[in-house]
N, C-alpha and C positions, 0 to 999 in steps of 0.2 A: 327717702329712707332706702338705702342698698336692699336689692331683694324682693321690694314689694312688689303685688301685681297687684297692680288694679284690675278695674270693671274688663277692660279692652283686651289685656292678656288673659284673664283668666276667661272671655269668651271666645278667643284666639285659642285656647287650649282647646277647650271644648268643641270646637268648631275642626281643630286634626285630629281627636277622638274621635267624633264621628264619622272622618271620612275617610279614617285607618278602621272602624268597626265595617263601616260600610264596606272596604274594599275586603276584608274577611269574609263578611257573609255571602260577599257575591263568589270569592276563588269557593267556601265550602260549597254555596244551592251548583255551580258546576259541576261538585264532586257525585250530583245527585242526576237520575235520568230526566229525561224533559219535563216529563208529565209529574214525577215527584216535586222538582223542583217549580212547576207551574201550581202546582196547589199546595205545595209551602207559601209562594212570593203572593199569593191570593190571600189566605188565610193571616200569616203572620202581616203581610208589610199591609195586604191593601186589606186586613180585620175583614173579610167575606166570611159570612156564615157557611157553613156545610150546605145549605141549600141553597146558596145562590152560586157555590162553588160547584155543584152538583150542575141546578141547573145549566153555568156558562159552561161548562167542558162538556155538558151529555153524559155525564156517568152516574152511576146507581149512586146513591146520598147515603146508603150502607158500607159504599167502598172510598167516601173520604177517608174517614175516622181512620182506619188500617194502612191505608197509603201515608196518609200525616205520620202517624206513629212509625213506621218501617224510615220513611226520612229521614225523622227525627233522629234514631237509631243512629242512621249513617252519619248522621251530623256531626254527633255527641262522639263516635270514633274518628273520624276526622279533626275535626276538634280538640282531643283527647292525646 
């Protein structure tokens, strides 16, 4: 049938979506300083808690939460 995708295309799609999403998120966490973008790519991709985030960098477990959100900020205007 003209048109149709199968199984193969449409995980051939899925498969350039993600690696068109993937190459976004990596030009935006640049757009961010080190240590932002170190505890974005912690949190979001590798799902670490604030206190294991806390623990592996050595910082206060008070100054994730504010660094995430300040990032996030910059993301979402970038982004934007």
């Amino acid at each position: 049938m003209p048109g149709a995708r199968g199984p193969a295309a449409a995980d051939s799609g899925a498969a350039g979506r993600r690696v068109e999403h993937r190459d976004q998120v990596a030009a935006l966490l640049e757009s961010l300083d080190a240590d932002e973008a170190k505890i974005v790519r912690l949190f979001h991709i590798e799902e670490r808690s604030y206190g294991e985030i806390s623990r592996l960098l050595g910082i206060p477990l008070g100054s994730v939460g504010p660094v995430l959100a300040r990032a996030r900020a910059k993301l979402r205007r970038q982004a934007g």
